[in-house]
N, C-alpha and C positions, 0 to 999 in steps of 0.2 A: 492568578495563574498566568504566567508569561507562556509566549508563544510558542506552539511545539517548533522545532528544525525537521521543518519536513523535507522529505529528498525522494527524487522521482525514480521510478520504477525503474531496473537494465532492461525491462521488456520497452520501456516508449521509447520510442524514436523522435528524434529532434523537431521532426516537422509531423511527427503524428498526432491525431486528433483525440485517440483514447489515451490516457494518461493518469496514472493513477500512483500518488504520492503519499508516503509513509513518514510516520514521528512516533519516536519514542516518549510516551506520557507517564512516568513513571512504573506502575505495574499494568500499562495496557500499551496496546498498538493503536496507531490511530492510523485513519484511512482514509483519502480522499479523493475527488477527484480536480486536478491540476486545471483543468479549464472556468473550474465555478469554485476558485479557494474563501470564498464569500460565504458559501452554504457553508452547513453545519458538517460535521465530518462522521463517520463511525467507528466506533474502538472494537476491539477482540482481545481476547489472553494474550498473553506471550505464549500460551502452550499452542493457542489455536494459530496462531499467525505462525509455530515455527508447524507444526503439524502441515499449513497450508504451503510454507516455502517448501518443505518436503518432499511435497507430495508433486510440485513444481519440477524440481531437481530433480527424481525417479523419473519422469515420464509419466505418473498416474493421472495430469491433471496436463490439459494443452492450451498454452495461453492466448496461442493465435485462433483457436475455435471460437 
């Protein structure tokens, strides 16, 4: 399996410390965090990752809390 292309979040900021970076793995999302891309990563649906961008988008979910 080659490498996902992961691409960092609109929420981080250049010089911020939380960072949290996405790849598309075929039929899953993959998820990481940008400061330790060493560690292992976690996947979700596509339903669930669009459900969660969603929910982002609406206001239902606040990314700065």
């Amino acid at each position: 399996m080659s490498e996902p292309k992961w691409r960092k979040s609109s929420y981080s900021e250049a010089s911020a410390n939380a960072c949290v970076e996405m790849a598309e793995t075929g039929p899953l999302i993959a998820l990481r965090d940008s400061k330790h891309p060493d560690l292992p990563w976690a996947t979700v649906s596509r339903r669930a990752w669009a459900e969660f961008t969603g929910a982002l988008s609406s206001g239902l979910l606040h990314p700065e809390a």
